[in-house]
N, CA, C and O of each residue as an XYZ file, in Angstrom:
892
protein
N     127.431     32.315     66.702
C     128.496     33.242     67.070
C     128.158     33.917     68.389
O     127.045     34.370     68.655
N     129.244     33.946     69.211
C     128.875     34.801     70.174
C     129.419     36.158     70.371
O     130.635     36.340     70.419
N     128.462     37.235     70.502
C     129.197     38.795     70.356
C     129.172     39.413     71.263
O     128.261     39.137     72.044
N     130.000     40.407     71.605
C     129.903     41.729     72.308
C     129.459     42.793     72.316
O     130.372     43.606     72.462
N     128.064     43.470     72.199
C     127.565     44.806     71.760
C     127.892     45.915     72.321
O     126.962     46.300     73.029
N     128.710     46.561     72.338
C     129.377     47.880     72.991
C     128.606     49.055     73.012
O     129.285     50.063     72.813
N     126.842     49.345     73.273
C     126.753     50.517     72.581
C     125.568     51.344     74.029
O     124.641     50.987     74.756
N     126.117     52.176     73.848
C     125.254     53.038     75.569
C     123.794     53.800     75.444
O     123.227     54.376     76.372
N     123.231     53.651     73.858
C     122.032     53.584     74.153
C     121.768     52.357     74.228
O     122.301     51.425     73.626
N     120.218     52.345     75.619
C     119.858     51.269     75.526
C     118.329     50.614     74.312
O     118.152     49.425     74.047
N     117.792     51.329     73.990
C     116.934     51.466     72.842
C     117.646     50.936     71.460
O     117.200     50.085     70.691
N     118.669     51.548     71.373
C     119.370     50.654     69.815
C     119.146     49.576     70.123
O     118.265     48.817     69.720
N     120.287     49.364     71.197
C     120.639     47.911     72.064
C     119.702     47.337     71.913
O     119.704     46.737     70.839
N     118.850     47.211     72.482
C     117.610     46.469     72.562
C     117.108     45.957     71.225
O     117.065     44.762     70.931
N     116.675     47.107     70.320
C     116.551     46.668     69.327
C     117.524     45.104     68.468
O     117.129     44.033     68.008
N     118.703     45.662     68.590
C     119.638     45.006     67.984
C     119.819     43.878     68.278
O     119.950     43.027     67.399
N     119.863     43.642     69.292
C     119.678     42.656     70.296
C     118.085     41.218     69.913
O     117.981     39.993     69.848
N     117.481     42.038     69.817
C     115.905     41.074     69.356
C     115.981     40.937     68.161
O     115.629     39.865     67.668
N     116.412     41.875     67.438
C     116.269     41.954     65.595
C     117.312     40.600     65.217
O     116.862     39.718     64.487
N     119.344     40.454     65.997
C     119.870     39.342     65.847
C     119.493     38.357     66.350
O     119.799     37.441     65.586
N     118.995     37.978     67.206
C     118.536     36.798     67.842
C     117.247     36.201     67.192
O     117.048     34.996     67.038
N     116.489     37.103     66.869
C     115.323     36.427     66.250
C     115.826     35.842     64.996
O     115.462     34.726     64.626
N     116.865     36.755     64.166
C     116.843     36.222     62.898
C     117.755     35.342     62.226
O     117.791     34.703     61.175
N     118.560     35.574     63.341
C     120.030     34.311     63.192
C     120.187     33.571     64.080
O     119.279     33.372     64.887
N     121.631     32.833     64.194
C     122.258     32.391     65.514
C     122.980     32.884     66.279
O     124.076     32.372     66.508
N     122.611     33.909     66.833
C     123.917     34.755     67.119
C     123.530     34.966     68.478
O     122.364     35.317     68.654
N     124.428     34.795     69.687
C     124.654     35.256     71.029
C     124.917     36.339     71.609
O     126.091     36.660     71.423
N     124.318     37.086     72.263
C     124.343     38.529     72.208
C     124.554     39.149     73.691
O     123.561     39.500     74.327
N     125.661     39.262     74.154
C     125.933     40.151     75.207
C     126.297     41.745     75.244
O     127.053     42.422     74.547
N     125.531     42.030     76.237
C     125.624     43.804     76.049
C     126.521     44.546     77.400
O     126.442     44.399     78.619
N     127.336     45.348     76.568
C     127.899     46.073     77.776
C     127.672     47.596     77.440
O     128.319     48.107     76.526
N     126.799     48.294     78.140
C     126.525     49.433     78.144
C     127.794     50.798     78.212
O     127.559     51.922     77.768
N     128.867     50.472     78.734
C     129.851     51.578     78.821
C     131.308     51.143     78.629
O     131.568     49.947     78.762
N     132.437     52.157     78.280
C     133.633     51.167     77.702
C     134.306     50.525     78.510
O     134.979     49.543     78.197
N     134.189     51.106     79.925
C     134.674     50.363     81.063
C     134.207     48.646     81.352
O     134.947     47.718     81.677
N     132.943     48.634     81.139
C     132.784     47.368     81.584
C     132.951     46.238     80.179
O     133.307     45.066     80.300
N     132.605     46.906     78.882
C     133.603     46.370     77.801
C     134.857     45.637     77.886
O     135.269     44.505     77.634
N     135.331     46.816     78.376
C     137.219     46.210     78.418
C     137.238     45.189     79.039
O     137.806     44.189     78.601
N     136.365     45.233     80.673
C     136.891     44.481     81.461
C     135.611     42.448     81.260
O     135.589     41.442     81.970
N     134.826     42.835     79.938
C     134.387     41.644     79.598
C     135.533     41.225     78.663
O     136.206     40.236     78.953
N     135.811     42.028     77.414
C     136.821     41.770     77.349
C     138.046     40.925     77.216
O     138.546     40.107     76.443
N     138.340     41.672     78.623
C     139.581     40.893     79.448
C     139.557     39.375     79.957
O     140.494     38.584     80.070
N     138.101     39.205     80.249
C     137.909     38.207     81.101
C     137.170     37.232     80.012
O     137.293     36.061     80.371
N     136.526     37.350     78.932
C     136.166     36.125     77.846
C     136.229     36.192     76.389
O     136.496     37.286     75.893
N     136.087     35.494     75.861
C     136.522     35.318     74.595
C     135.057     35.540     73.707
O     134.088     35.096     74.323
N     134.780     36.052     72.583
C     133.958     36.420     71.752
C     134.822     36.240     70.615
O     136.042     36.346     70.493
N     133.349     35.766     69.333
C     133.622     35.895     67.921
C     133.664     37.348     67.646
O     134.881     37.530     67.700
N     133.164     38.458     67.397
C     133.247     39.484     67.088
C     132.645     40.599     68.593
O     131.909     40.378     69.554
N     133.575     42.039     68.023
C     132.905     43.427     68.990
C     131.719     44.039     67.935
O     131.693     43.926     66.709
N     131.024     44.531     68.571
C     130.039     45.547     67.625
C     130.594     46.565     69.138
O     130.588     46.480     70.366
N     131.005     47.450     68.113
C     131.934     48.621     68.861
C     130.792     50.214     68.435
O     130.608     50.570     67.271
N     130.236     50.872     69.539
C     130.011     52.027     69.566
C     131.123     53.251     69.442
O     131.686     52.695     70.385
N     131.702     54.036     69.251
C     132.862     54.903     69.464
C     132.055     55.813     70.979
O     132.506     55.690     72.118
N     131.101     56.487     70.709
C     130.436     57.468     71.602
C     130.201     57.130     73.360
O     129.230     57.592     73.958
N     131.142     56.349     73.971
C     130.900     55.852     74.887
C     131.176     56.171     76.314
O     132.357     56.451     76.516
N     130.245     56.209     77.567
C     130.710     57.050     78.795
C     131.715     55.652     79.651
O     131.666     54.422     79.637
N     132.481     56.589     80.261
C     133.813     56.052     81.073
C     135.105     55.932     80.739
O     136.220     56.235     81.162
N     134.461     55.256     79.620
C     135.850     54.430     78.246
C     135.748     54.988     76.790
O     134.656     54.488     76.516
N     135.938     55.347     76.193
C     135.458     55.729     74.511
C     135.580     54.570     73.707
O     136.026     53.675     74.425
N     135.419     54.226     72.721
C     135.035     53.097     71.652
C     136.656     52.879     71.385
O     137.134     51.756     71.547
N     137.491     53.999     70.966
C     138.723     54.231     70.440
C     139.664     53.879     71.651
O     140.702     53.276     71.379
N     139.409     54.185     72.912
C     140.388     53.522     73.815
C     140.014     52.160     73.985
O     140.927     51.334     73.967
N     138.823     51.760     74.150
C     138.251     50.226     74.165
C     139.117     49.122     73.231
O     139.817     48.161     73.548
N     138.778     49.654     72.052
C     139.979     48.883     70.741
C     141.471     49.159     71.087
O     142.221     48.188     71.176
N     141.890     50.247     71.260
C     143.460     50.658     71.886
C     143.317     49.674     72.818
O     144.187     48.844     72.553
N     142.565     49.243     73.960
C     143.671     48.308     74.464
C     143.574     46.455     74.158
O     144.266     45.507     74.528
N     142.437     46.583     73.367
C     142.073     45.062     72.666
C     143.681     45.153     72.047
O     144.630     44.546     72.544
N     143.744     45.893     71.062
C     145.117     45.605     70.304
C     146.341     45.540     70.931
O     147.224     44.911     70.349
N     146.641     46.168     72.230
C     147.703     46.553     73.005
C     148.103     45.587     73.511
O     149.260     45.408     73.891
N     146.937     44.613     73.605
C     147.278     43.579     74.454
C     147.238     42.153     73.484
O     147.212     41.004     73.924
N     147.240     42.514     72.219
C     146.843     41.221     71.595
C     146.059     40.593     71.076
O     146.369     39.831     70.160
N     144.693     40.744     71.553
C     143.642     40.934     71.789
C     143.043     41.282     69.829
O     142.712     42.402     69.440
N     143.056     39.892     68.842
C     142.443     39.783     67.902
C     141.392     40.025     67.866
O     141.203     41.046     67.205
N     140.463     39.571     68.281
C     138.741     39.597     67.961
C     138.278     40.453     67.085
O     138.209     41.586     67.560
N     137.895     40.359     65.874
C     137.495     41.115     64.655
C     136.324     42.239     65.441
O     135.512     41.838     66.275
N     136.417     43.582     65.025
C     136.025     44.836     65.590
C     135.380     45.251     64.785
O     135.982     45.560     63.757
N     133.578     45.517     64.814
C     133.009     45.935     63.923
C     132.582     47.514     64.257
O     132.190     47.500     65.423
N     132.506     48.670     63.803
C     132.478     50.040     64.747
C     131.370     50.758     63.876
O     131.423     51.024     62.676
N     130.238     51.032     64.880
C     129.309     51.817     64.904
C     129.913     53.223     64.660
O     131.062     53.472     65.025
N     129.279     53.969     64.157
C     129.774     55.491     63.688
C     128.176     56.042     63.489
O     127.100     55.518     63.202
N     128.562     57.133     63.746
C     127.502     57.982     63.195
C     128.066     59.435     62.506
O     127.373     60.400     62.184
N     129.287     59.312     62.404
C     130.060     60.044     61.823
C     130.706     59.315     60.381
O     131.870     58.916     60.368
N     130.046     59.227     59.503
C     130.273     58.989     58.093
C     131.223     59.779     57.190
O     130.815     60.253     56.130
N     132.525     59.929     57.614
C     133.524     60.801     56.606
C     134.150     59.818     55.869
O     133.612     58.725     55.689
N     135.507     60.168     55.313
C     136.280     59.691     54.720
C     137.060     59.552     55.889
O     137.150     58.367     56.210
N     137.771     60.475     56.789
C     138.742     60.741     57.699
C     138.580     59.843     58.778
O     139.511     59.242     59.315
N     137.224     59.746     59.132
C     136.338     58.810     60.177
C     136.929     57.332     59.971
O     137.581     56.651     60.762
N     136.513     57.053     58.697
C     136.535     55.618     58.417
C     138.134     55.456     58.027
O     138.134     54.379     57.432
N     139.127     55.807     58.035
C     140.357     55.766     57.647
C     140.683     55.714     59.326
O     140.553     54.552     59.711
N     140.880     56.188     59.894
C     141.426     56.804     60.997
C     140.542     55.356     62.122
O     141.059     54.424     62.738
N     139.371     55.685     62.002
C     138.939     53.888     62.728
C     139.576     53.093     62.118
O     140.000     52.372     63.021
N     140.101     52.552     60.844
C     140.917     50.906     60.319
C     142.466     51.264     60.575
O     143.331     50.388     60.575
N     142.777     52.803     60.823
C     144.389     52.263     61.022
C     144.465     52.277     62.792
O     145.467     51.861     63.374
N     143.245     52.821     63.536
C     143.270     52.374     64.597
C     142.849     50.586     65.775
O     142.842     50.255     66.960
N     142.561     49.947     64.345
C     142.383     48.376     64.324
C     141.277     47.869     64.206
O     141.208     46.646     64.084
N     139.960     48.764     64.210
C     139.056     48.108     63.542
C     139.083     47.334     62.256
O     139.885     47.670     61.384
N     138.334     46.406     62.087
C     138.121     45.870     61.027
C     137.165     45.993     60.125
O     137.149     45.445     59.023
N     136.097     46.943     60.721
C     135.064     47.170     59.272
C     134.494     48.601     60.322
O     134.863     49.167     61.351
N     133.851     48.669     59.735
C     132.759     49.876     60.065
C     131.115     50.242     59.688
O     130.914     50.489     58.499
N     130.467     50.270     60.191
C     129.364     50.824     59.455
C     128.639     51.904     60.094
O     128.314     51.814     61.278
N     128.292     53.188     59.202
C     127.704     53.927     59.395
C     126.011     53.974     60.062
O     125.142     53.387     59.417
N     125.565     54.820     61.586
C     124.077     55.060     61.370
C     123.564     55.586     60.511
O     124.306     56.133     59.694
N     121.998     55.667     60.291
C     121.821     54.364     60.785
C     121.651     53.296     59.459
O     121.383     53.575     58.290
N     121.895     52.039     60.056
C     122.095     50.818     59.245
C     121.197     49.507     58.807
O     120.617     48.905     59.711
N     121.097     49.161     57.787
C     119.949     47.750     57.792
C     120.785     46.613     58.547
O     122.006     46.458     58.559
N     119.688     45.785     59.236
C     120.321     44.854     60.270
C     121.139     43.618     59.012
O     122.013     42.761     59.141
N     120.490     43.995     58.102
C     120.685     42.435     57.374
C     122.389     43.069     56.674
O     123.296     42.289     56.386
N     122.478     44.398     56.540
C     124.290     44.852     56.179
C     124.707     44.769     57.513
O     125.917     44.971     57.412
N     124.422     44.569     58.895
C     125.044     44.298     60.275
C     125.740     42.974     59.843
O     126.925     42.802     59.556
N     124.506     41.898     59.873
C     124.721     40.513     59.848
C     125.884     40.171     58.921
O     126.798     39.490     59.386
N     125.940     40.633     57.495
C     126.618     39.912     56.544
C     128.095     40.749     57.020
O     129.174     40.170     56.896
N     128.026     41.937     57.485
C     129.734     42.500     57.617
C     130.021     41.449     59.204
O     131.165     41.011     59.320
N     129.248     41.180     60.060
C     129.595     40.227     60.994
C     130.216     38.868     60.779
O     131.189     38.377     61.352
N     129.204     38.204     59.529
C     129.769     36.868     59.320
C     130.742     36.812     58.403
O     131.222     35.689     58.247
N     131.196     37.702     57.727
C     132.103     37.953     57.116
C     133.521     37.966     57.844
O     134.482     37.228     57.628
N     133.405     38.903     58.677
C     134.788     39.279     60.006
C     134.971     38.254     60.115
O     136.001     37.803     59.613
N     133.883     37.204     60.965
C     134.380     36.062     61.514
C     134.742     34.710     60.925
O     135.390     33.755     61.355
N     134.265     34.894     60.085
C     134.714     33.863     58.213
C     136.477     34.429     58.519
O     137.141     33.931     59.429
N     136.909     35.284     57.794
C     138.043     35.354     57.876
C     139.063     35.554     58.811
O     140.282     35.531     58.639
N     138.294     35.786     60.000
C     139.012     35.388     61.696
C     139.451     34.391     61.543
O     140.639     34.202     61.805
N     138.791     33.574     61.150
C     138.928     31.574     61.091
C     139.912     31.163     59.527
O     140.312     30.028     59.268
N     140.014     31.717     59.132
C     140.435     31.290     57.704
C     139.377     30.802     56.799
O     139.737     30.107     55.849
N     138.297     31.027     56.932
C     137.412     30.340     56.199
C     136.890     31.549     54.665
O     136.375     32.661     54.781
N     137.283     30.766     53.255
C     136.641     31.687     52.801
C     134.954     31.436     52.500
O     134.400     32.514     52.281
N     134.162     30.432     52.450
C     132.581     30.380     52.724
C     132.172     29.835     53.691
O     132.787     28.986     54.337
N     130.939     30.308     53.942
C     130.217     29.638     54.970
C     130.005     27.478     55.320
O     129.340     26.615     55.894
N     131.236     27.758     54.374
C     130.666     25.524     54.731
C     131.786     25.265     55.553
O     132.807     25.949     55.479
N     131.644     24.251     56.383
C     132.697     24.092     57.291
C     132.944     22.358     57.020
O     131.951     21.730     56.656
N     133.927     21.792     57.154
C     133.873     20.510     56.665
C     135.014     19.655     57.796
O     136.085     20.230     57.990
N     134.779     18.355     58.491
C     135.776     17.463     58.910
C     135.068     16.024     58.620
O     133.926     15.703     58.948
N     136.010     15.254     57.938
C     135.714     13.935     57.662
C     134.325     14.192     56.601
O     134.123     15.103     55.798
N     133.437     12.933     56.981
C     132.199     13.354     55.920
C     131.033     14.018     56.353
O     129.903     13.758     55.938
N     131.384     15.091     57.398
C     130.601     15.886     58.026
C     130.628     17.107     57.421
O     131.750     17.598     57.300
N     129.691     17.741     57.003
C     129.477     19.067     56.347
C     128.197     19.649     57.489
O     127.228     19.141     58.053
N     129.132     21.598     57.408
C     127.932     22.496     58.036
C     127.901     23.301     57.017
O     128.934     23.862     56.652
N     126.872     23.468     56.473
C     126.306     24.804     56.045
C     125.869     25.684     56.656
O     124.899     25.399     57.359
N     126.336     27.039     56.673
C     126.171     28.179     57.365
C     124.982     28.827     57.392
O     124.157     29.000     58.289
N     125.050     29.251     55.915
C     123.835     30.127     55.821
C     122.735     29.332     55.463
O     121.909     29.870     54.727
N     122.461     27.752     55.942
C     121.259     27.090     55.830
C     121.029     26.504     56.929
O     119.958     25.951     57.179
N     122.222     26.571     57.881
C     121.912     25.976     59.457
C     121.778     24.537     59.474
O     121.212     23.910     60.369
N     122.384     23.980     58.327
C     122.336     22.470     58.160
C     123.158     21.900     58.261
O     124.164     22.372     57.732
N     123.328     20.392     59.054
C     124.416     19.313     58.984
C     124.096     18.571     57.656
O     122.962     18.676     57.190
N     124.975     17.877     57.069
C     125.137     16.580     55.904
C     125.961     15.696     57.047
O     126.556     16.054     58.063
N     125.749     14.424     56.466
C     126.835     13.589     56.785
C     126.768     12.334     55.984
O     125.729     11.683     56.098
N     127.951     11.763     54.979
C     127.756     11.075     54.044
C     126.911     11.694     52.956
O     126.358     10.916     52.179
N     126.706     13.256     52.766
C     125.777     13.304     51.961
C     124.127     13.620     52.301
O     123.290     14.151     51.571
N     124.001     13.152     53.523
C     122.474     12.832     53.976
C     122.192     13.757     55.059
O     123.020     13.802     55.969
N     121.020     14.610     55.128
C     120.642     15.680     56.455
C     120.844     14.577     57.727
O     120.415     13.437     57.902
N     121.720     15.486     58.538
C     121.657     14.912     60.006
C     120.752     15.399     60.791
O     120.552     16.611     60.699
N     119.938     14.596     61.792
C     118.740     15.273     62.426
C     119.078     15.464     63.487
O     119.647     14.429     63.835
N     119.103     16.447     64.595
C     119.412     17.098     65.646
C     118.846     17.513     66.329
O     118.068     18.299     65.788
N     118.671     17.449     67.871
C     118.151     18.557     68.110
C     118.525     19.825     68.663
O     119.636     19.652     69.164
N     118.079     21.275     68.864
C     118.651     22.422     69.199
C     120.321     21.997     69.946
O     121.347     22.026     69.266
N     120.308     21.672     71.225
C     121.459     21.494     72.046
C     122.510     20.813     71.126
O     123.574     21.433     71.127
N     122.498     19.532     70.218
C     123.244     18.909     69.667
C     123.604     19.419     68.140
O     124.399     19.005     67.296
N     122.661     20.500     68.168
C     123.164     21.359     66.906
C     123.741     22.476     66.980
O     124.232     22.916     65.941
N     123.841     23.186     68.102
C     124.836     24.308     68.750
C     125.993     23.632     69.213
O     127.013     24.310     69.090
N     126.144     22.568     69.679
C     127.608     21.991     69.609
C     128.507     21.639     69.072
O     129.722     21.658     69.270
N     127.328     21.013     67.745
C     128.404     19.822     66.766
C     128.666     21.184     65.871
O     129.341     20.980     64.862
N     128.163     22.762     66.122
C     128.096     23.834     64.537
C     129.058     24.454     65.487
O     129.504     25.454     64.925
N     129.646     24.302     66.811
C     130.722     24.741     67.616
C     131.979     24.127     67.461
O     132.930     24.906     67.518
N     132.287     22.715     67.246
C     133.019     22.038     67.426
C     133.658     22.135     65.501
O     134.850     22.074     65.199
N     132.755     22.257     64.704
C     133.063     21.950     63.078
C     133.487     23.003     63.028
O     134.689     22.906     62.778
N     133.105     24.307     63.151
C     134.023     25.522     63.369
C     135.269     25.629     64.072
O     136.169     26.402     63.744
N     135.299     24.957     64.898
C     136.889     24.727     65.158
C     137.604     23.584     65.260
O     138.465     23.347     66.107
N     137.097     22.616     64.058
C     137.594     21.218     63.793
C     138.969     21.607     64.244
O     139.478     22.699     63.994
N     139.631     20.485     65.037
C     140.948     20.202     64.831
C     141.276     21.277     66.707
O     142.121     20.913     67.525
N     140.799     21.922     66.806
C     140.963     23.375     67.752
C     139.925     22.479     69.367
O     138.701     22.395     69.475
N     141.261     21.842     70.599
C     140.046     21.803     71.610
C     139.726     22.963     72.219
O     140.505     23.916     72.241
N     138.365     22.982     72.850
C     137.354     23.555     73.256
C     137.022     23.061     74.661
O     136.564     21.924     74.775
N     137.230     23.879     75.827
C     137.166     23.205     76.708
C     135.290     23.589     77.138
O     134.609     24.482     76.633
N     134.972     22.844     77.922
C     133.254     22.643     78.342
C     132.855     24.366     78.362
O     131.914     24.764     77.676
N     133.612     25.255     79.155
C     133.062     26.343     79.647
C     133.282     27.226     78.276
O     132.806     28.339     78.500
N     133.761     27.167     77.087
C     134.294     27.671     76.007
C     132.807     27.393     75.477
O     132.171     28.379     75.104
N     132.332     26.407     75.428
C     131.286     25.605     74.432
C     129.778     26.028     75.197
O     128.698     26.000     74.607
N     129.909     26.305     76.207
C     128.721     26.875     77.272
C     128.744     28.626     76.959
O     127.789     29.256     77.415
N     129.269     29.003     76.583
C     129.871     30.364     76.810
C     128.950     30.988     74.879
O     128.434     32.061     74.565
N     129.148     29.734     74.108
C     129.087     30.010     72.829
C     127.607     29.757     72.970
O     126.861     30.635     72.538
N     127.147     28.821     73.443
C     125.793     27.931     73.110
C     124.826     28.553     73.776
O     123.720     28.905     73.366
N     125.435     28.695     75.103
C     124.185     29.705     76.036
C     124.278     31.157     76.100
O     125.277     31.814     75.804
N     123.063     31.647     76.544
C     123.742     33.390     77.126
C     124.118     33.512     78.343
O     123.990     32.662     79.224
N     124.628     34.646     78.444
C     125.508     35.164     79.935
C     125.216     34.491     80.937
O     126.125     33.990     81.600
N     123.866     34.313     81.296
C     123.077     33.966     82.669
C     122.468     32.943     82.508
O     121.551     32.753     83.307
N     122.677     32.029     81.588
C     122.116     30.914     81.294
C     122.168     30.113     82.586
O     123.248     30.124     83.176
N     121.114     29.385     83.143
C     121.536     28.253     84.252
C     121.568     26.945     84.137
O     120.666     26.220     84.555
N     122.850     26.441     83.427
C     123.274     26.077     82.639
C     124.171     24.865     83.330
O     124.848     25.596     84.053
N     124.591     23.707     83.582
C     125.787     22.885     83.993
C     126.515     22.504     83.367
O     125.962     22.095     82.347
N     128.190     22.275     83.314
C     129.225     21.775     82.355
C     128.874     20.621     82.344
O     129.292     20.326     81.225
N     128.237     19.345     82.877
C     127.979     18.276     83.070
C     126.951     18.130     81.691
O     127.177     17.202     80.914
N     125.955     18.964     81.454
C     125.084     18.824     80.248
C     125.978     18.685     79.248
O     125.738     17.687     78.569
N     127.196     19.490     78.794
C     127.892     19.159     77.270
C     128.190     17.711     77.611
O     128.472     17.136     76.559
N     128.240     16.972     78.537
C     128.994     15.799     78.383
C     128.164     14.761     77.802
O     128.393     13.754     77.131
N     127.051     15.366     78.306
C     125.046     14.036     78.004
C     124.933     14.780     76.323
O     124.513     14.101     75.385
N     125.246     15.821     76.191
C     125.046     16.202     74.604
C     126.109     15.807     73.495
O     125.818     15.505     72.338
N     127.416     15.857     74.042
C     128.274     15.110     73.439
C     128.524     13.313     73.287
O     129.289     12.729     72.519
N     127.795     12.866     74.081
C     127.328     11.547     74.369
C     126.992     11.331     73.408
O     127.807     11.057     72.527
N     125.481     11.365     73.136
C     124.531     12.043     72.041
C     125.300     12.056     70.582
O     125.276     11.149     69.751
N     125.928     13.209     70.494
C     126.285     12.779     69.271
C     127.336     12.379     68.901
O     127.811     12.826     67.857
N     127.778     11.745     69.394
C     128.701     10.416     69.396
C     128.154      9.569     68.417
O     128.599      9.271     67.309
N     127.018      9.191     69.047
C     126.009      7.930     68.595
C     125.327      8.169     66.918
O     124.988      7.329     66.085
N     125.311      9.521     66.876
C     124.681      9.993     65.270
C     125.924     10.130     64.758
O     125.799      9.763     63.590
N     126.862     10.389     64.907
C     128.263     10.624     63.930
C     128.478      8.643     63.298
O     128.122      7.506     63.606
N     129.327      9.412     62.240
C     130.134      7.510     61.231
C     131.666      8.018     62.300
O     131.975      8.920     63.079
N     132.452      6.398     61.523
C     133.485      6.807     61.926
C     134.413      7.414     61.473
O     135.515      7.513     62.013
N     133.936      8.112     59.954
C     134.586      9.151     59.574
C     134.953     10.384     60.373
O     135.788     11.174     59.933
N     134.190     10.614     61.844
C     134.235     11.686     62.423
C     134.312     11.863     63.639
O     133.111     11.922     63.902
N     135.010     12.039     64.924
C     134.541     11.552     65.932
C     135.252     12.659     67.106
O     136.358     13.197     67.162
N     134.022     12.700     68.001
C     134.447     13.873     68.979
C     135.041     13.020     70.132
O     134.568     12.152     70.865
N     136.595     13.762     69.978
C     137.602     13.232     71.192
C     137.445     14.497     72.571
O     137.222     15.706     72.632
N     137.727     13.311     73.598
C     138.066     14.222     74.713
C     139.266     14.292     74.749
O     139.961     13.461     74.164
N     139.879     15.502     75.582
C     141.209     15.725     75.418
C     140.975     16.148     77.535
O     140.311     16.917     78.230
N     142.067     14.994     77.740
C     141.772     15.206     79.650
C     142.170     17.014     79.847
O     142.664     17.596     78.881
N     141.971     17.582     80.820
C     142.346     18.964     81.038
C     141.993     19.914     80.172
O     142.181     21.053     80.601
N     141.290     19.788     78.485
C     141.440     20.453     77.604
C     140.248     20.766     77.130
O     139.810     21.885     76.863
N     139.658     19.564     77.022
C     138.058     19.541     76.656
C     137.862     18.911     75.555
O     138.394     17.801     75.546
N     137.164     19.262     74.389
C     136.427     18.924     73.154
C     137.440     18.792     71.928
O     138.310     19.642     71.739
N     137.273     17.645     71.081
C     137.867     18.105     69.407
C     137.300     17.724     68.973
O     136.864     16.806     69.669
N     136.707     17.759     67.802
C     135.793     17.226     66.320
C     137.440     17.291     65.863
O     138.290     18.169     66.013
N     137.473     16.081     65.301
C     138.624     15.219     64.464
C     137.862     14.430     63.305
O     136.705     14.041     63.468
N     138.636     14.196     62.022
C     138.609     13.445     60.993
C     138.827     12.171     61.529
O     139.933     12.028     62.050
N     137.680     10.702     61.552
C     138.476      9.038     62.113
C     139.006      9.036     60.588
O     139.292      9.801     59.667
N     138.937      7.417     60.994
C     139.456      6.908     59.724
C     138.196      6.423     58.923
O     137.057      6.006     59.135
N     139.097      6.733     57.813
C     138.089      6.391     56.465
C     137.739      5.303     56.037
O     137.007      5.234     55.051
């Protein structure tokens, strides 16, 4: 998953930041104030916000005001350190989608995260399925026919990119955006040698199409 961390200390941040990455898969970009939030934002696409409210330039509450104003789905997870009743009512009819109170165990971060983004997608568990390709989520594993697929890192951040949005193309810079971080130095030319790749390990139950102008699909072949 790739996220947005909204929060203006940099010490949480940090923390939060090493604590998800070490312990999951999760992509972690930080924007220190609500201004430069909005305007990441504006300009890319993320699985989930981890939303601070307490924020200099922009506040947490105008940040989400204009995610929603404009359309702007992306499941909103909101830091508080204000634990009321009024708090947490007043953040979900303002469009957040969950909340959690400071301070918090990382491992109730993680599960209200993969949760949001489970039902962003329509998914109600973590298995993702096209043709006889299975991902398991919370084991970080491919099947195919039944049998562990062997991978390595690059070809397993793609094909767990592409099964998540079976059926949904993905153009190169979408799939770079998910797989690498911000500053990665990185070429669109590599998804093409990694998608190559697993071409060759997929049956033809399954098969990643190019789509000219569009980019990527994981499609069901024929059976």
């Amino acid at each position: 998953m790739k996220l947005l961390l909204v929060e203006d200390d940099a010490e949480l941040a940090q923390w939060l930041i090493k604590a998800l990455k070490q312990r999951y898969a999760f992509m972690i970009d930080w924007a220190d104030d609500g201004a430069l939030a909005d305007q990441r934002l504006r300009q890319e696409e993320f699985d989930a916000v981890i939303l601070d409210l307490g924020l200099p330039k922009k506040d947490g509450r105008a940040v989400l005001a204009a995610m929603r104003s404009r359309g702007d789905t992306t499941p909103a997870l909101v830091l508080t350190a204000r634990d009321t009743l009024t708090e947490r009512i007043g953040t979900l009819h303002e469009g957040a989608d969950d909340f959690l109170a400071k301070p918090f165990a990382i491992e109730e971060l993680e599960a209200r995260l993969v949760a949001l983004v489970r039902r962003a997608h329509g998914r109600n568990a973590g298995t993702f399925s096209c043709g006889d390709l299975t991902y398991y989520s919370a084991e970080q594993r491919f099947t195919l026919n039944g049998d562990s697929l062997d991978l390595s890192p690059r070809e397993h951040s793609l094909l767990r990119i592409l099964v998540q949005h079976a059926g949904e193309p993905m153009s190169k810079q979408k799939i770079v955006d998910r797989m690498f971080s911000y500053d990665a130095d990185i070429q669109l030319e590599a998804i093409e040698v990694i998608a190559h790749r697993l071409r060759k390990k997929l049956s033809h139950s399954v098969q990643i199409r190019t789509l000219r102008g569009l980019g990527y699909v994981l499609e069901a072949g024929a059976t």
